[in-house]
Backbone as a printed PyTorch tensor [residue, N CA C, xyz], in Angstrom:
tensor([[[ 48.9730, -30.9630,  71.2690],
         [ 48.2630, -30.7950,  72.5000],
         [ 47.0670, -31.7250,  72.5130]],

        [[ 47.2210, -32.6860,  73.4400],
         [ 45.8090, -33.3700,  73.8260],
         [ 44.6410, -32.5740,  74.0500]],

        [[ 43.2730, -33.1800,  73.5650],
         [ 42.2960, -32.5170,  73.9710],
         [ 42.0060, -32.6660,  74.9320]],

        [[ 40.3910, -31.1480,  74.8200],
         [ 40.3340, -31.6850,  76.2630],
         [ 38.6400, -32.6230,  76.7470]],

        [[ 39.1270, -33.0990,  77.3840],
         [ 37.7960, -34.4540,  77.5580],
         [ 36.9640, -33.9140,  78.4210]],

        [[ 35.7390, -34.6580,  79.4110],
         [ 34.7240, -34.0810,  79.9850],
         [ 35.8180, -33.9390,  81.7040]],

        [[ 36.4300, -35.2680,  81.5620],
         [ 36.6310, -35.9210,  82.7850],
         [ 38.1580, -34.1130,  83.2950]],

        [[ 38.8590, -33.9020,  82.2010],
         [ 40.3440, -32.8530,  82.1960],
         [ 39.2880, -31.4950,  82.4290]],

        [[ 38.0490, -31.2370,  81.5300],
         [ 37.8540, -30.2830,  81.9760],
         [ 37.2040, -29.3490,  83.6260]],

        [[ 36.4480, -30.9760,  83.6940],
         [ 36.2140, -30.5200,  85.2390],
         [ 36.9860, -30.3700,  86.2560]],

        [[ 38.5710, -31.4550,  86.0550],
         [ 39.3350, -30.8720,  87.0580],
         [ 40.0750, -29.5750,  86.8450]],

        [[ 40.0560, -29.2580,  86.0550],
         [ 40.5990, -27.5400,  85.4920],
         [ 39.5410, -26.3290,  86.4610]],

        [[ 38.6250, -26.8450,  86.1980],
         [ 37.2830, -25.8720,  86.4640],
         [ 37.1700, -26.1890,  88.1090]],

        [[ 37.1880, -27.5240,  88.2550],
         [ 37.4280, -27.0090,  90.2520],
         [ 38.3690, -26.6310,  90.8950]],

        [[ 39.1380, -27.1040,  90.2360],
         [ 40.3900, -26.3280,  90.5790],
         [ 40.6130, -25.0460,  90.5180]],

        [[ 40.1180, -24.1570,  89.3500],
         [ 39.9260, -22.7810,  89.5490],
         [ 39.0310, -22.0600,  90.3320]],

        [[ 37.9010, -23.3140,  90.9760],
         [ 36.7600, -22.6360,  91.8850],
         [ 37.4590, -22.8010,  92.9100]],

        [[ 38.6700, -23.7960,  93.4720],
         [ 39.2080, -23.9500,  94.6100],
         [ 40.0260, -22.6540,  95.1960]],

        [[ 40.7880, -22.4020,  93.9390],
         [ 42.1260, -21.5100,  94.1530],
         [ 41.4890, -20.1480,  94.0580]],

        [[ 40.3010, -19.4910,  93.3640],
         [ 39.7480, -18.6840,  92.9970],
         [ 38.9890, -18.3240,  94.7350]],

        [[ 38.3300, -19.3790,  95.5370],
         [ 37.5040, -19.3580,  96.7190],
         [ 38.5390, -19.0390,  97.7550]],

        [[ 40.1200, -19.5700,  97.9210],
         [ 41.3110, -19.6480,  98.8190],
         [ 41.7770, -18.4480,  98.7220]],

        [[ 41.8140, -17.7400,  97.1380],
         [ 42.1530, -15.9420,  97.4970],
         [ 41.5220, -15.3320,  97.8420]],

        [[ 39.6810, -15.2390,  97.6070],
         [ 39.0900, -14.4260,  98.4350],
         [ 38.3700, -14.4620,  99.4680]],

        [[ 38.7560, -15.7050, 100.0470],
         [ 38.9600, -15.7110, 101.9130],
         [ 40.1780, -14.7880, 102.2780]],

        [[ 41.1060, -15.4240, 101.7440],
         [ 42.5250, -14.6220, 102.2230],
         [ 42.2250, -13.4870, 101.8430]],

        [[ 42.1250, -12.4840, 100.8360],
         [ 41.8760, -11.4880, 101.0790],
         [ 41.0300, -11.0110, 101.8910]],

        [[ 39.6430, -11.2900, 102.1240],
         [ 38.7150, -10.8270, 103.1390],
         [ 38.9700, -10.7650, 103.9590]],

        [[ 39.2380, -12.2230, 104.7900],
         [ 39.6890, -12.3490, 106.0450],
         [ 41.5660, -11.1940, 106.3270]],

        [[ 42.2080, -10.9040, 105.5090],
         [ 43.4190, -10.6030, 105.7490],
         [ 43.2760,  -8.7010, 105.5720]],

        [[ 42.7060,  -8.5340, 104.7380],
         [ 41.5670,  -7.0290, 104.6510],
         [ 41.3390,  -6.2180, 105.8030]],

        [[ 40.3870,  -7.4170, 106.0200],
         [ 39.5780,  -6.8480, 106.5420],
         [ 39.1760,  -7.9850, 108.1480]],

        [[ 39.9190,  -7.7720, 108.8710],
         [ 40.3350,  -8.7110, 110.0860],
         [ 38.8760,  -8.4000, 110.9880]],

        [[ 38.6220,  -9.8420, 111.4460],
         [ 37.7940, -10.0720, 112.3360],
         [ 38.0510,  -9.7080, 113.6920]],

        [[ 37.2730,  -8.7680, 114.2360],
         [ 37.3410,  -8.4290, 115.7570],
         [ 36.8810,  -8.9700, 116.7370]],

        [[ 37.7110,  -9.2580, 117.9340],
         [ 36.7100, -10.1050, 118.9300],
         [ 36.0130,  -9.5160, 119.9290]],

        [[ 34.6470,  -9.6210, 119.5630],
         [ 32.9440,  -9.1960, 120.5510],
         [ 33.8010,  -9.1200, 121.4180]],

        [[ 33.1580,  -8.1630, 121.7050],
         [ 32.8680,  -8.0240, 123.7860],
         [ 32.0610,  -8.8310, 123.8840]],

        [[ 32.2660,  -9.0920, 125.6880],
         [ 30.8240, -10.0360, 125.9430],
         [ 29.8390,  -9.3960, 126.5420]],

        [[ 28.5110, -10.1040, 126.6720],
         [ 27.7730,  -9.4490, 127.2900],
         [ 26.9290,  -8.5240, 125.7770]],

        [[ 26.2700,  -7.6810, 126.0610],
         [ 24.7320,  -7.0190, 125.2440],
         [ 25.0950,  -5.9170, 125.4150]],

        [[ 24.7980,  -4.8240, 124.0820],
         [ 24.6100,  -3.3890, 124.9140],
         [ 23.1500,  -3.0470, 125.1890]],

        [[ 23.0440,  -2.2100, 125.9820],
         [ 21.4380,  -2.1280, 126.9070],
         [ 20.9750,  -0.5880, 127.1840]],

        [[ 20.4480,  -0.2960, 127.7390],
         [ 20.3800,   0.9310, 128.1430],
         [ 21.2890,   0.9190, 129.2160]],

        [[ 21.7180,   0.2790, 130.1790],
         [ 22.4390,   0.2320, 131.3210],
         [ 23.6090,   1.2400, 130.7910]],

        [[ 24.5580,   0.7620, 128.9220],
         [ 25.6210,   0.9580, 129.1030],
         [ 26.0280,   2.6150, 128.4100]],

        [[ 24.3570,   2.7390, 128.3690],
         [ 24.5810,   4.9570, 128.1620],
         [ 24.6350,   5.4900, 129.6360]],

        [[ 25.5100,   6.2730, 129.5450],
         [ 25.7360,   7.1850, 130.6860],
         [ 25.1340,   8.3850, 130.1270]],

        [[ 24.0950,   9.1920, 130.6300],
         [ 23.5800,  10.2770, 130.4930],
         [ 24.4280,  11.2950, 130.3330]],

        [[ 24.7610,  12.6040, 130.1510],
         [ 25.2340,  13.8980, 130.3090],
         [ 24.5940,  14.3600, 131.2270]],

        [[ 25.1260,  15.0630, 132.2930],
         [ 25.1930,  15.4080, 133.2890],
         [ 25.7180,  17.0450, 133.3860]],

        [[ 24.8000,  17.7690, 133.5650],
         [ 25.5120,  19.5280, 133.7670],
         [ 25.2000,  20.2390, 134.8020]],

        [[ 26.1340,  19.7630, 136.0770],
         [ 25.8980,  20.4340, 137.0930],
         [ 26.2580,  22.0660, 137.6240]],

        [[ 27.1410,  22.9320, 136.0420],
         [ 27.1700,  24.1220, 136.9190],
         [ 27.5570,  24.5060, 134.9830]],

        [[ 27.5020,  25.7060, 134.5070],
         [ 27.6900,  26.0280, 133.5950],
         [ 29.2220,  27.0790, 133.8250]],

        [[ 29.9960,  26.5490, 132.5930],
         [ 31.3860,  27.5720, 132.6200],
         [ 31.8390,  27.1150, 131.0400]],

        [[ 33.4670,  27.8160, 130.8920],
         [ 33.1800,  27.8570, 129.6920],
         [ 34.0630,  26.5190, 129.3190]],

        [[ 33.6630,  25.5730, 128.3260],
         [ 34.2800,  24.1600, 128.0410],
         [ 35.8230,  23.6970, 128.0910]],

        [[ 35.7910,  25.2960, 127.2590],
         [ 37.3120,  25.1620, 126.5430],
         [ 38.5490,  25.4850, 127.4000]],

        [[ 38.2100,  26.1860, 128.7090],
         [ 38.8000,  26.5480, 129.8200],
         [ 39.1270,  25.6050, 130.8520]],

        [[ 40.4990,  24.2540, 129.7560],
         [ 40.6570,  23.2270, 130.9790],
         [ 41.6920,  23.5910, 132.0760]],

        [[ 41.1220,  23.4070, 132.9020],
         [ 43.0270,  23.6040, 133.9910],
         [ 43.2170,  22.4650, 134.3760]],

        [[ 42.5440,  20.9950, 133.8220],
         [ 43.0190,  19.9150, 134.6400],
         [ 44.6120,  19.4620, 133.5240]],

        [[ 45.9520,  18.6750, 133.8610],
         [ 46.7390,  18.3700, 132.9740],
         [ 46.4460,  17.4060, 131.8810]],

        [[ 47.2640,  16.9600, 131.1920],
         [ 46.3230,  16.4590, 130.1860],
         [ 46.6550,  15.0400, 130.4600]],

        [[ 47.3190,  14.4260, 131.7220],
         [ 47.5580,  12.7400, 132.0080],
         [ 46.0400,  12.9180, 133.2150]],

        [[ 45.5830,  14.5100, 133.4920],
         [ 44.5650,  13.5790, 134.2160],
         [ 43.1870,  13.8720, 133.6570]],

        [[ 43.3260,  14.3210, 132.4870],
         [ 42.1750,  14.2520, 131.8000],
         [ 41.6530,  13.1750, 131.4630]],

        [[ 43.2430,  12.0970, 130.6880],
         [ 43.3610,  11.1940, 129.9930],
         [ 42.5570,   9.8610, 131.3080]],

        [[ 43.0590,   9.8710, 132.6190],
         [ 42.2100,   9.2660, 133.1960],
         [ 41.3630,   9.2790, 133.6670]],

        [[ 40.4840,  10.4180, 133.5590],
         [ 39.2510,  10.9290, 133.9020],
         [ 38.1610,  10.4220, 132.9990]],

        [[ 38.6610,  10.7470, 132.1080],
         [ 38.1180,   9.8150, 130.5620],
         [ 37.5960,   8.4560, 130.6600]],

        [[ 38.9340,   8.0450, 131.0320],
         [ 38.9500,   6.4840, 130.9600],
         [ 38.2060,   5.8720, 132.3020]],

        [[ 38.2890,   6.4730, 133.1730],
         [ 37.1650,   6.0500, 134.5160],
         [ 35.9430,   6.3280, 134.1750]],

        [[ 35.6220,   7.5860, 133.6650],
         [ 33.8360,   7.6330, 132.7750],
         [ 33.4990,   6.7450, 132.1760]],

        [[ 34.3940,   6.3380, 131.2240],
         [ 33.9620,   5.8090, 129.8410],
         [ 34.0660,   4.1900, 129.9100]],

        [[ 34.7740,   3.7430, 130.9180],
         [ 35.3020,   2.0820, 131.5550],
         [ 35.7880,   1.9930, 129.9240]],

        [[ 36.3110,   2.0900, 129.1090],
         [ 36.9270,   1.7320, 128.2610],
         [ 38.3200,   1.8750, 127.6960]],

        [[ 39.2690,   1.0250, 127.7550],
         [ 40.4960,   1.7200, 127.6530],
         [ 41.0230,   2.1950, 126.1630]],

        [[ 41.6020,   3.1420, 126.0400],
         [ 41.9340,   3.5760, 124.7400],
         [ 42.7670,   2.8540, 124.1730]],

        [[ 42.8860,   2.4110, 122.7160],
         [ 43.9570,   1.1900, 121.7630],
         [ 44.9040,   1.7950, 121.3590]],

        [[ 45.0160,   3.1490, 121.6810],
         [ 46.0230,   3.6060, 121.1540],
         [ 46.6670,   5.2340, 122.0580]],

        [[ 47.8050,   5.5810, 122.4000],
         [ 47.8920,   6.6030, 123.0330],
         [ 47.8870,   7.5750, 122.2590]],

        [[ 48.3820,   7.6880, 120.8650],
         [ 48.4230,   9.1130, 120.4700],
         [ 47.8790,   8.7460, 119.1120]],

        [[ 47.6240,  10.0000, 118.5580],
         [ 46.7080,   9.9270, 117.1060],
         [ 47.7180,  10.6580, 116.0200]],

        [[ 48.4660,  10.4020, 115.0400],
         [ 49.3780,  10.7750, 114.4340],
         [ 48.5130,  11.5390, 112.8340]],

        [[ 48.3900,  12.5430, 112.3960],
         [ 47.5770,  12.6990, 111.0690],
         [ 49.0730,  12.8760, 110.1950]],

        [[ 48.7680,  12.6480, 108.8450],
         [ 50.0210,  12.5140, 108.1300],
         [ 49.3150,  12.8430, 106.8480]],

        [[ 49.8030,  14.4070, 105.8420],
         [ 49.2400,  14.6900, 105.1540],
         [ 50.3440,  14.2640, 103.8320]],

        [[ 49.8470,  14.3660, 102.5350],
         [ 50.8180,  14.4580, 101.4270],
         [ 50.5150,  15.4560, 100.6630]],

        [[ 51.3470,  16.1270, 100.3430],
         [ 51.1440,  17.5430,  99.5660],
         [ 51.9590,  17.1320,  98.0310]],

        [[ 51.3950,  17.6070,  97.0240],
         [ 52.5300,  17.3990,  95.6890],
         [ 52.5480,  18.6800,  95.5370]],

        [[ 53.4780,  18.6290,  94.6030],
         [ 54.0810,  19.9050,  93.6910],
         [ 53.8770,  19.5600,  92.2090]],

        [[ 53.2910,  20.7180,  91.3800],
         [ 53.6020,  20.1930,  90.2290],
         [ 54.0230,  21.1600,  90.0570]]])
């Protein structure tokens, strides 16, 4: 085995700073994915106060639940990313 000289060891050594810097972009960036801003600032403009114009009891909805879902979404000007929320537990046995 040839030794190793000044000139073999530095390309060894950037080369491992190269390939070493290329996985943990890719991981970061692939992780942990960049989202794209809204535009515009948030301000006070974009709180909507609570509002309680008559007291009853919360839990007592009679509206259906497709027009809740857009009742929501006209308050809130934001549309939901997802329609349903799935929880998924794992149980073992030993």
């Amino acid at each position: 085995m040839a030794p190793l000289n000044c000139t073999k060891l530095s390309v060894i050594t950037i080369t491992g700073i190269v390939t070493q810097t290329f996985g943990l972009s890719l991981f970061v960036f692939g992780f942990f994915p960049v989202k794209s801003a809204l535009p515009g600032t948030s301000g006070s403009e974009s709180f909507f106060a609570p509002v309680c114009d008559f007291v009853r009891n919360l839990s007592d909805t009679t509206l259906p639940s497709d027009k809740l879902k857009s009742l929501y979404q006209e308050l809130s000007g934001i549309p939901p990313s997802f329609d349903r929320l799935i929880l998924m537990f794992a149980v073992g046995c030993r």
